[in-house]
C-alpha positions as CSV (number, residue, x, y, z in Angstrom):
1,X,61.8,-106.3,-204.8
2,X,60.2,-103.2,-204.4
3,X,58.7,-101.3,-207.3
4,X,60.6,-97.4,-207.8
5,X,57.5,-95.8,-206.4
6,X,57.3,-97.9,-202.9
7,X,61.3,-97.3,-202.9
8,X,60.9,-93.6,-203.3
9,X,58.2,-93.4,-200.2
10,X,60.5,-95.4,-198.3
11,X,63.2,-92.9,-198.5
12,X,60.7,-90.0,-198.1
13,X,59.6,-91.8,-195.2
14,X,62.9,-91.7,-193.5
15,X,64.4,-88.4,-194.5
16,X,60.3,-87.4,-192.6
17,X,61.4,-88.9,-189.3
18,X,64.6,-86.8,-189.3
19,X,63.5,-83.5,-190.5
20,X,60.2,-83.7,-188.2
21,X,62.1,-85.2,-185.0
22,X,62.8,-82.1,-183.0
23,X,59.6,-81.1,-184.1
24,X,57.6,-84.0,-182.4
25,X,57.9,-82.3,-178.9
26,X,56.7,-79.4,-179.8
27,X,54.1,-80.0,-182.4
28,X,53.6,-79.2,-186.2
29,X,52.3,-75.2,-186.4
30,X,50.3,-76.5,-188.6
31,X,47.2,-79.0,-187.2
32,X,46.9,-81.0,-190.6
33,X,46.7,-84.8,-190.8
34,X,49.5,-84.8,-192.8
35,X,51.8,-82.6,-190.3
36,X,50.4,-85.6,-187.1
37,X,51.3,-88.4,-189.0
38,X,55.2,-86.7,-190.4
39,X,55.6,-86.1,-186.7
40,X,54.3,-89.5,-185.7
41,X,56.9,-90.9,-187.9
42,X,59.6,-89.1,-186.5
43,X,58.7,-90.6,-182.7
44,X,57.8,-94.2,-184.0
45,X,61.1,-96.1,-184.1
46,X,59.5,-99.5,-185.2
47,X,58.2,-97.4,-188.4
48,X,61.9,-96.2,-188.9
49,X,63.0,-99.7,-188.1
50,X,60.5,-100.9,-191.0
51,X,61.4,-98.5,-193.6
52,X,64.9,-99.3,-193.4
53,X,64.0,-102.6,-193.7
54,X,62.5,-102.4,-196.9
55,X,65.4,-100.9,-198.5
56,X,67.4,-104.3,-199.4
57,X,69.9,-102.3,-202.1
58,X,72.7,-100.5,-200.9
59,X,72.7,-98.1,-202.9
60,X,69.3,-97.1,-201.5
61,X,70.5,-97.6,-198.2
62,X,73.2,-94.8,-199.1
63,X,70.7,-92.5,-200.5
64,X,68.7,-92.4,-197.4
65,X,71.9,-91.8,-194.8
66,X,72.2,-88.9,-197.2
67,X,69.0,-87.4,-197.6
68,X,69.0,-88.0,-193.7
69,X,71.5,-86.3,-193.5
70,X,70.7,-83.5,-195.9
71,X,67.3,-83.1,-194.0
72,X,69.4,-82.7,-190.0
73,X,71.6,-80.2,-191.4
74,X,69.4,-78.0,-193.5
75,X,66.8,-77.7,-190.6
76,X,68.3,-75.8,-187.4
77,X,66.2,-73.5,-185.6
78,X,67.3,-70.4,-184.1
79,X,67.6,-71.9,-180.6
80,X,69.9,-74.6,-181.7
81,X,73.4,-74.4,-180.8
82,X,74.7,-77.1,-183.2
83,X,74.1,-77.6,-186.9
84,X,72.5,-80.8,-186.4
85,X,70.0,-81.0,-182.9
86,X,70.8,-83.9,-180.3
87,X,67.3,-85.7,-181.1
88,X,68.1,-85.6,-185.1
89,X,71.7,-86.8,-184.0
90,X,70.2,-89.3,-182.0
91,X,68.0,-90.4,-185.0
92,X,70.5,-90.4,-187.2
93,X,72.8,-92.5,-185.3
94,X,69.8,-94.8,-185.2
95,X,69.8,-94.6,-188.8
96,X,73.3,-95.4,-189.4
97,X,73.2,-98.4,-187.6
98,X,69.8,-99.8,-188.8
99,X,71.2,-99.5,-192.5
100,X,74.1,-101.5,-191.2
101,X,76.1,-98.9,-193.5
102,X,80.6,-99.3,-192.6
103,X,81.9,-96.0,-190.7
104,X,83.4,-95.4,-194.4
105,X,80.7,-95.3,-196.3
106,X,78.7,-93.0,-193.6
107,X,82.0,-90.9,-194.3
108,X,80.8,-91.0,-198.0
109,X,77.6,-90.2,-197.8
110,X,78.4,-87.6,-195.9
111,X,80.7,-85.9,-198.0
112,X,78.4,-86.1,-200.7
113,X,75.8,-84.3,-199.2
114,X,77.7,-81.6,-198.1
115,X,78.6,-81.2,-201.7
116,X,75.5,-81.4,-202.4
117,X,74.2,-78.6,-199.6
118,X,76.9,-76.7,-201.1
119,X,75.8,-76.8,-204.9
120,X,74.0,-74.1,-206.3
121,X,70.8,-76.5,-206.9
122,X,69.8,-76.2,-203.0
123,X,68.0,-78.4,-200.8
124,X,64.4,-78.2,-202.7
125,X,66.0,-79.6,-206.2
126,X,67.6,-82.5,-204.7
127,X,64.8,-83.6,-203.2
128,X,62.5,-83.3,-206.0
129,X,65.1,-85.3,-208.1
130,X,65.3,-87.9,-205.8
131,X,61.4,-87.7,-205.5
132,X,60.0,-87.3,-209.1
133,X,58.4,-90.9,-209.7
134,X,56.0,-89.5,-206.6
135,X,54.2,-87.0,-209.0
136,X,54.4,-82.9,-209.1
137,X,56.7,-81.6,-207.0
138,X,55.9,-78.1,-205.9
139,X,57.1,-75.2,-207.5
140,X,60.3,-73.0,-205.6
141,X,57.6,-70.0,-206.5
142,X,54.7,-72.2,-204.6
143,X,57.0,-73.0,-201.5
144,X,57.6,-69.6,-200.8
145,X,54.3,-68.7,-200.4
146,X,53.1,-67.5,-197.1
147,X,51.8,-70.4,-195.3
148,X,53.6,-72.7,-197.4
149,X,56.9,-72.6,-195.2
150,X,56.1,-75.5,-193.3
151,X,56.0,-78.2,-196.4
């Protein structure tokens, strides 16, 4: 069994590959390491394959179609015409059926994280939540500093 901090890097892991897929063709603004290997994630499948792998519980299994999904909805660009992009729908269909998760509980997931979206905590709160065993999170005051955006 996994300990809670390999679990947690899992999950950050996947919701990665679909926040950074549709940015994998046209590269990270910013040139860090860290911004090649989030977009490398999102274009590796077997690495996708693998971290759903590792997530034997279902419950964890749930809690990454969510944050999945959280992660698609929460990042269109201006030129897309749909909430969620055909290459993070694409992804995320990937997702659903790695996670071998029933057309129901997909349903429930997703309800939950539009409730979620909806809530006044927003998108950053969730996250840190669901990541806090991963050490600081940053502060809402840090992320919106100017060249901070991309995080």
């Amino acid at each position: 069994m996994a300990s809670d901090r390999e679990r947690q890097l899992d999950l950050l892991q996947i919701a990665c590959c679909v926040a950074w897929v549709d940015e994998s063709e046209n590269g990270a603004d910013a040139s860090e390491e860290a911004a090649r290997l989030l977009a490398a994630w999102a274009v590796d499948g077997a690495l996708l394959n693998e971290f759903m792998a590792r997530l034997t519980v279902a419950e964890d299994r749930l809690l990454a179609l969510k944050l999945a999904y959280m992660m698609a909805r929460v990042s269109q660009r201006p030129e897309d015409s749909a909430a969620i992009n055909p290459q993070e729908k694409a992804l995320y269909r990937q997702l659903v059926e790695g996670l071998r998760l029933t057309e129901t509980k997909v349903q429930e997931a997703e309800w939950a994280a539009e409730q979620d979206l909806s809530s006044s905590k927003g998108i950053w709160a969730l996250l840190g939540a669901a990541f806090s065993g991963l050490g600081a999170w940053p502060s809402q005051e840090m992320l919106e500093t100017p060249g901070m955006q991309w995080l």
